[in-house]
C-alpha positions in Angstrom: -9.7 -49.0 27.5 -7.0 -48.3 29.7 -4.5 -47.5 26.6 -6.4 -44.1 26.7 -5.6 -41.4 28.9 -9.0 -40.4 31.0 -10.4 -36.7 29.7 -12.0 -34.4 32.1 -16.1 -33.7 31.5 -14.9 -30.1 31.8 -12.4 -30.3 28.7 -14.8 -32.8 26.9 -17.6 -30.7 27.2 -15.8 -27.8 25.2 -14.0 -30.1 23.0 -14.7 -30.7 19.5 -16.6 -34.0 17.8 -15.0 -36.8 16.7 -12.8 -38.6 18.5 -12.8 -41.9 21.0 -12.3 -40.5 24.5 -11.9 -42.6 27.9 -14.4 -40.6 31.3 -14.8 -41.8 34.0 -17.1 -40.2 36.7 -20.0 -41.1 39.1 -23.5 -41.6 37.9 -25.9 -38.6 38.6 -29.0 -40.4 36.7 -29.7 -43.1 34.2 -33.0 -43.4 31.8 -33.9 -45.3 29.2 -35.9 -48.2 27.8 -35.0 -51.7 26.6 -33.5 -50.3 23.3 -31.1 -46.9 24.5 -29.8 -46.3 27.7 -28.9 -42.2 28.7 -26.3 -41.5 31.7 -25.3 -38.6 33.2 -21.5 -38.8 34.4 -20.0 -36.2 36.4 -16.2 -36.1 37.8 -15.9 -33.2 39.9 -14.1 -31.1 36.7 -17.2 -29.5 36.4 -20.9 -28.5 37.6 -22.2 -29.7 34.4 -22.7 -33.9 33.7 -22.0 -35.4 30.1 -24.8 -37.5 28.6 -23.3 -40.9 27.7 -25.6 -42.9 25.2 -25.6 -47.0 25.6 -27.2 -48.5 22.9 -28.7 -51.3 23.9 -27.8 -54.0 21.4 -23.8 -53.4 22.3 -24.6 -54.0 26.0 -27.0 -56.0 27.8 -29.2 -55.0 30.9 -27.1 -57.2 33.0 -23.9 -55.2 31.9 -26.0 -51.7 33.2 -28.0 -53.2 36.4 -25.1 -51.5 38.6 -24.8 -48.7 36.5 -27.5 -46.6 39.3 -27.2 -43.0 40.5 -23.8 -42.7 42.8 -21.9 -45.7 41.5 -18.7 -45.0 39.6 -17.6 -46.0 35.7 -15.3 -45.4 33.3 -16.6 -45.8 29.7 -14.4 -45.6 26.2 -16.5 -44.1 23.2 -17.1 -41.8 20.6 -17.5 -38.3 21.2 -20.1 -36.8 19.1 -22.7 -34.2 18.2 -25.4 -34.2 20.3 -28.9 -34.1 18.9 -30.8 -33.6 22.0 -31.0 -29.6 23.6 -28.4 -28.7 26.2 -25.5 -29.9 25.8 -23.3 -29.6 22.3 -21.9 -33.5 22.2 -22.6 -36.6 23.9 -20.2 -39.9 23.9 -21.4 -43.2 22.0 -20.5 -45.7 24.5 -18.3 -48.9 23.6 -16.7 -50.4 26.2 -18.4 -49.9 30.4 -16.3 -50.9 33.7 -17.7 -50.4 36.6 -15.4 -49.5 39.4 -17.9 -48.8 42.2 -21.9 -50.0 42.9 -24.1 -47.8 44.8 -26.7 -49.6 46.1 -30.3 -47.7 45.4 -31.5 -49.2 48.7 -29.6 -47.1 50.5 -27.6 -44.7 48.7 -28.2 -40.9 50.2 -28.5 -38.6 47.5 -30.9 -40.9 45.3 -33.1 -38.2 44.9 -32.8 -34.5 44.8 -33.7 -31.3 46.4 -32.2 -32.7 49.9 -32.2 -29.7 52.1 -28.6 -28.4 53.4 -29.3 -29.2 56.8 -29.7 -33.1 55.8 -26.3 -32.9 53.7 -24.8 -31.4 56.7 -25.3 -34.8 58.6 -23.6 -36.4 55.6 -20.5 -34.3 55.3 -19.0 -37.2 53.6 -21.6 -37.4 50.8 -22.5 -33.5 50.4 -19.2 -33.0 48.2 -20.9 -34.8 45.4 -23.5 -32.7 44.9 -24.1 -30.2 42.4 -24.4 -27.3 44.9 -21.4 -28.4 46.9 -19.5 -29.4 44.4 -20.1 -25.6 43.1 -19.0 -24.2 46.7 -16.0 -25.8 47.0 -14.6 -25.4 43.0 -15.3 -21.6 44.3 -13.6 -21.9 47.4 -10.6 -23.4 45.7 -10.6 -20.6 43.1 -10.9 -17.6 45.1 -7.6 -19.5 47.4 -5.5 -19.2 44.4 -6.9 -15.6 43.5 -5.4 -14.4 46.9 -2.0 -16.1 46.9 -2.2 -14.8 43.1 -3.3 -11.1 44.1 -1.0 -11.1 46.9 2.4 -12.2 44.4 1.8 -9.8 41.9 2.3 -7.3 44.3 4.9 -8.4 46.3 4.1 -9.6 49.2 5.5 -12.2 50.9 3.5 -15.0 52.3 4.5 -15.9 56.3 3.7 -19.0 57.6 2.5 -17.8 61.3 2.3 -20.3 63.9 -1.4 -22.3 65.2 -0.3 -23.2 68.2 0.4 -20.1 70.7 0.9 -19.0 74.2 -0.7 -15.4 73.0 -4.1 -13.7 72.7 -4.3 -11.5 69.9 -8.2 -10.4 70.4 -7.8 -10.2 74.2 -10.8 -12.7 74.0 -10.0 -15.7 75.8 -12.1 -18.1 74.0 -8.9 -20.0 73.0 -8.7 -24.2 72.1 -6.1 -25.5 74.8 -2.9 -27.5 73.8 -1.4 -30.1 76.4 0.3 -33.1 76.7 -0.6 -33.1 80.4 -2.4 -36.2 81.9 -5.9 -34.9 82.4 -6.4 -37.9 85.0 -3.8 -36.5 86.6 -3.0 -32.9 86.3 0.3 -32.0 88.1 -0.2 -28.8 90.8 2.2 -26.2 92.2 1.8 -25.6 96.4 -0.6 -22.7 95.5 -3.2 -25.8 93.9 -2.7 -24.0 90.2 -1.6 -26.2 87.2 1.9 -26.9 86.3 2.9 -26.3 83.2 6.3 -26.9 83.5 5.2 -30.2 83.1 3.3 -29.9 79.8 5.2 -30.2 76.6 6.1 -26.2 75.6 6.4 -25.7 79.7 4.0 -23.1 79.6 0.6 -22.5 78.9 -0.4 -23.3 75.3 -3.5 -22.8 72.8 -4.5 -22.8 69.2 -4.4 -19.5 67.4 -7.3 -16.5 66.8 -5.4 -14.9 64.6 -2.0 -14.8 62.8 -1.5 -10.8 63.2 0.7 -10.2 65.7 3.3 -12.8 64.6 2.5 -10.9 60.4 3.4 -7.9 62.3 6.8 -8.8 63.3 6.9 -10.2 59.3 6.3 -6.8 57.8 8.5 -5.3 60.5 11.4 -7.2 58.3 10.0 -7.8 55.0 7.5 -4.6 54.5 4.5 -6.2 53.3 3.4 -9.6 54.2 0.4 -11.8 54.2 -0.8 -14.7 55.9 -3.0 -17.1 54.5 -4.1 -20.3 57.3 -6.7 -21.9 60.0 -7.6 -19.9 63.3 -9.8 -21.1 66.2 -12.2 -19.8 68.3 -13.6 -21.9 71.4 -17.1 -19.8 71.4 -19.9 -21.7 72.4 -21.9 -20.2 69.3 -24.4 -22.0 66.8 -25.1 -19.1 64.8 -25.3 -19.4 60.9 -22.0 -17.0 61.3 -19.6 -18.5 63.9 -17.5 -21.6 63.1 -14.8 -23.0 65.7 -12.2 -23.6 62.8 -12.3 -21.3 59.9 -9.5 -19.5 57.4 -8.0 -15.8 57.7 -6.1 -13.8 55.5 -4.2 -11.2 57.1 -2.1 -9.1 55.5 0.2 -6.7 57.6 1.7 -3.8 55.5 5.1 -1.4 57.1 4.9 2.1 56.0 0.7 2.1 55.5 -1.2 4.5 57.4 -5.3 4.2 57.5 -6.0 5.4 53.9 -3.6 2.8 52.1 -5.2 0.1 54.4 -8.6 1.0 53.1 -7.5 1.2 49.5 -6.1 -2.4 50.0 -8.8 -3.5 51.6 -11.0 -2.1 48.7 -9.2 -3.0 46.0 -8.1 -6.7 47.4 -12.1 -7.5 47.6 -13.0 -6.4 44.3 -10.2 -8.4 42.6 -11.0 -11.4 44.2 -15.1 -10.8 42.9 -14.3 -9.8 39.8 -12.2 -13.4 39.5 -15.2 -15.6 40.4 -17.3 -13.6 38.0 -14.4 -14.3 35.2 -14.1 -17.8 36.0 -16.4 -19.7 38.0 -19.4 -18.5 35.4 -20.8 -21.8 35.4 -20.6 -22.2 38.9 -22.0 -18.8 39.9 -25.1 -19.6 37.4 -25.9 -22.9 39.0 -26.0 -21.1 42.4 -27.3 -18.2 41.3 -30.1 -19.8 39.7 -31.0 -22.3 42.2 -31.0 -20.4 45.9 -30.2 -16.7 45.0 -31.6 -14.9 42.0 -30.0 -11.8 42.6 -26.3 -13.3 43.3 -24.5 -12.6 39.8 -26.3 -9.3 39.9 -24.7 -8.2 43.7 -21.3 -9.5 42.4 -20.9 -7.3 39.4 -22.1 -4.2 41.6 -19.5 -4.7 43.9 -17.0 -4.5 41.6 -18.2 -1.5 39.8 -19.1 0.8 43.3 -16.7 2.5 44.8 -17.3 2.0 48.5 -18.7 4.6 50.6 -16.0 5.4 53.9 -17.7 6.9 56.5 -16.9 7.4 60.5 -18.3 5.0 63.3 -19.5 8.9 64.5 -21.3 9.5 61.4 -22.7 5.9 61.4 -24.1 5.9 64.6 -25.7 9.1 63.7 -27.6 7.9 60.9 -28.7 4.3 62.3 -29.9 6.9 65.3 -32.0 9.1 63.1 -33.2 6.1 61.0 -36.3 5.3 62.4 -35.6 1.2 62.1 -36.8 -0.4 65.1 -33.3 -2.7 66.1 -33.0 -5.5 68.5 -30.0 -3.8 69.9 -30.2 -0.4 70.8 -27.4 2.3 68.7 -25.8 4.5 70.7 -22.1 6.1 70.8 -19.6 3.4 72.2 -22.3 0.6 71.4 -20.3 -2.5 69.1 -22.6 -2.5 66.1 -24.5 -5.3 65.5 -24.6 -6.8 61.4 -28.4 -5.9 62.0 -27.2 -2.0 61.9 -24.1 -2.8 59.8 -26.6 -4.1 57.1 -29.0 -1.1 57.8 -26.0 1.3 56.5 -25.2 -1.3 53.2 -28.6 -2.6 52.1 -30.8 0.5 53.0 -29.1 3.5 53.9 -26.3 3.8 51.0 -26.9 0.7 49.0 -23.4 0.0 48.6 -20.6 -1.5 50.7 -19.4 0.6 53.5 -16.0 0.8 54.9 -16.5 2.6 58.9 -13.6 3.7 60.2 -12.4 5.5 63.9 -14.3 3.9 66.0 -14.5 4.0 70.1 -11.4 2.7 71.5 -13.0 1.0 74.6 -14.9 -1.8 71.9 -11.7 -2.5 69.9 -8.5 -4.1 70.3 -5.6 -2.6 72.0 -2.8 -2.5 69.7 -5.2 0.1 67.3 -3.5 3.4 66.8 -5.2 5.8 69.1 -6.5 9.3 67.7 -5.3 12.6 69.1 -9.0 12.9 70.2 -8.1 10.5 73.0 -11.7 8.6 72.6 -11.2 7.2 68.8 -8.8 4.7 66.8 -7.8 4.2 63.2 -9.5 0.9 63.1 -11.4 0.0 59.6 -14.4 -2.7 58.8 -16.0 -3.5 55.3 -19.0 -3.7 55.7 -21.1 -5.9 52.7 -24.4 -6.6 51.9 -26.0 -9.6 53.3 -22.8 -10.7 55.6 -22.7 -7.1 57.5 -18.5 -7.3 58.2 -16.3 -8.8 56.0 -13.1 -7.3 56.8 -11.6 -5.9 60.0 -8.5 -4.0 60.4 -6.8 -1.0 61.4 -3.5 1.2 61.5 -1.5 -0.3 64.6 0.0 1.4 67.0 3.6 2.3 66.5 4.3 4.2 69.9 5.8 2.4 72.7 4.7 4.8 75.1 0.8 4.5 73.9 0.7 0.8 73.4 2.0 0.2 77.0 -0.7 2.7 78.7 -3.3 0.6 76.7 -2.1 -2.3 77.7 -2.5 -1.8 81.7 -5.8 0.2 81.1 -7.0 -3.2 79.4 -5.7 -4.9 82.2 -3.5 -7.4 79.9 -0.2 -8.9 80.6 2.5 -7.2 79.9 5.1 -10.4 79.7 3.4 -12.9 77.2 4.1 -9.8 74.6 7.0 -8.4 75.5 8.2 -9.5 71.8 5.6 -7.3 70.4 6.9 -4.6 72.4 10.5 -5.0 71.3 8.8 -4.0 67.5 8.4 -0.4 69.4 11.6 -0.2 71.0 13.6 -1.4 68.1 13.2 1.0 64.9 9.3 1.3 65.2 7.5 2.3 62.1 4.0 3.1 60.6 2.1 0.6 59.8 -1.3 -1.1 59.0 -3.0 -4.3 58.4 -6.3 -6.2 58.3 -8.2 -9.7 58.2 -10.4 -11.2 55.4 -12.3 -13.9 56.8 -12.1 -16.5 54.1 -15.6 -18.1 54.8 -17.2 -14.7 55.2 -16.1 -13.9 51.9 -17.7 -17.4 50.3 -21.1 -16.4 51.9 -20.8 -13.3 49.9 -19.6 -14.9 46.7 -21.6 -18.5 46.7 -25.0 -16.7 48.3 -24.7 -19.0 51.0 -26.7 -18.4 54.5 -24.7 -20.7 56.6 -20.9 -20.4 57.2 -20.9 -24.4 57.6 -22.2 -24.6 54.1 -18.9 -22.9 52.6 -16.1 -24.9 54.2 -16.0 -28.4 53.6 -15.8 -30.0 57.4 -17.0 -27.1 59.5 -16.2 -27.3 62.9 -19.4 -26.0 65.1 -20.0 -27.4 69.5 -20.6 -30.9 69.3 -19.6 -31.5 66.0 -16.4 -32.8 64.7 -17.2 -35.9 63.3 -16.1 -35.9 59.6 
């Protein structure tokens, strides 16, 4: 057996008849009687198994007693036409090793239709399911589609740093990094904690978001990207809010609002329309099993162009709606995803990209408007997640970014490097963030944001 190289189910499954193949895989079931025995293999290559046919008078029943749902074989045998419906060959089995038991006693996934908050308590286990195994062949596919969409246009990819002593979002919900001894935290006279004793000498934390440092990137480079985990220490158990999750963030010199948007738009649909070309199988398990009208939403994303409309002209129409919200709409309110979908699902029935909206709810380096109320900033807006993607045109003035600053009551020192970008040969420029599980809700169907990444990271819960 092991003079043959092992064939994925994935390449067997389109290859053609006749020839003696080595698979090896983990048992999803096993029937039979005492004269054929029928297992279905899977390796991971694949959603879909590969019937392997033991005939009984090559093996005996003490040969396939461990062969059970979960344990793992490698088998040599013939691959041939299959008689049976569904699948177009089947392997004659010859030789069976069995590298792994799983005992039936106590083996999770013994049966199926386990509901997703069970597999969440075996995060270990939940990979080799069908559905997850779906999700995360996604996951993996839509990664390479935006280093791929990225590259073909030029952009450079800029490793930005996770651990930071800044704030982009001015949010403060930030994951603290010390060496410090918390049983005994050193104190300067006025009682505060000394961080000249911690290991960057300063006050430290993981990373909300890589755009500030892309910004000095495309400052240098013109048009960057960056691709990696950001935290958030929000106490928040919402199907929406992880601690840990993925951004992309690309940061572009020379864009103003209209290229940003056109990016934006044009980014999203190249990355749906490369699940649709080639996670088929995938999308048709999922789309079959939890969301009937997934393949469907996918293929009208790609084919709409999205409507752009003002936070003005937004707020105007949620107003006049009639809906009855939880949160009130007003001008200045931070829409809510219950109003954002309102304006996707009902209103236009298409995705939505809002733009200009009231400085006082967004971030302070957004270019301000010569209206003095308004900024270029930019969300996509899609149905069923509500955002997708924020961003806006930055502000390139020195002058401007320094006023908003000490209106927002920030410090000016931890970001005097951001400021030297002004001083020193300031140009336009634009940028916004995908975030990378928000888009797998969109493309896998998914309800939960722990669902689409493979360890999420939620209070209390970083076991696996």
């Amino acid at each position: 057996m092991e003079s043959h190289k092992r064939e994925k189910i994935s390449k067997l499954l389109k290859s053609e008849a006749g020839t003696e193949i080595v698979v090896k895989g983990w048992v999803r079931t096993k029937r039979g009687n005492k004269n054929i025995s029928f297992v279905a293999l899977n390796d991971g290559s694949t959603v879909n198994n590969i019937q392997i046919v033991f005939d009984m008078t090559l093996f005996t029943e003490e040969q396939l007693k461990p062969v059970t749902t979960g344990s793992c074989i490698s088998v040599l045998g013939n691959l041939t036409a299959s008689p049976g419906g569904g699948q177009a060959v089947e392997i004659q089995a010859k030789e069976l090793y069995v590298y792994g038991t799983a005992d039936p006693e106590t083996y999770p996934l013994q049966k199926k239709g386990h509901s997703m908050e069970f597999l969440r308590e075996i995060g270990h286990l939940r990979p080799r399911t069908n559905t997850f195994g779906c999700i995360f062949r996604i996951r993996h596919a839509m990664s390479f589609a935006i280093h791929k969409f990225f590259n073909d246009k030029g952009f450079f990819n800029l490793h930005t740093p996770i651990i930071t002593a800044s704030d982009a979002e001015g949010a403060g919900a930030m994951f603290q990094v010390t060496t410090l001894d918390l049983n005994n935290i050193p104190r300067n006279p006025e009682g505060k904690i000394d961080y000249t004793a911690d290991f960057f000498g300063r006050s430290s934390n993981l990373t909300v978001s890589g755009q500030l440092e892309g910004e000095l990137g495309a400052m240098a480079l013109g048009e960057i990207y960056t691709f990696g985990p950001t935290f958030r220490a929000e106490n928040s158990n919402t199907p929406r809010h992880l601690a840990e999750f993925w951004m992309i963030e690309p940061e572009m010199a020379f864009y103003e609002i209209k290229e940003n948007m056109d990016l934006a738009e044009e980014f999203i649909k190249y990355l749906v329309k490369y699940a649709l070309d080639n996670c088929s199988d995938d999308l048709k398990f999922l789309n079959d099993m939890f969301d009937k009208e997934l393949i469907e939403r996918l293929r009208s994303v790609v084919s709409t162009d999205f409507i752009r409309l003002s936070y003005t002209d937004g707020v105007d129409i949620l107003m006049k709606s009639g809906e009855k919200f939880e949160y009130p709409v007003f001008w200045g309110a931070d829409l809510q995803s219950e109003h954002e979908r309102y304006l996707v699902e009902k209103h236009f029935k298409k995705p939505v990209i809002l733009t200009d909206y009231p400085k006082e709810i967004k971030a302070f380096y957004m270019k301000q408007n010569d209206d003095g109320k308004t900024v270029r900033a930019m969300d996509v807006l899609f149905p069923k997640i509500g955002e997708i993607i924020g961003g806006s045109q930055r502000e390139e003035s020195l002058e401007k970014l320094e006023r908003r600053i000490k209106e927002m009551e920030m410090e000016n020192s931890t970001l005097w490097w951001y400021l030297d970008t002004r001083k020193f040969g300031t140009a336009p420029h634009s940028g916004f963030g995908l975030g990378f599980e928000r888009l797998l809700l969109f493309v896998t169907g998914m309800s939960n944001i722990r669902d689409v990444i493979p360890f999420p990271r939620t209070p209390k819960n970083a076991e696996f």
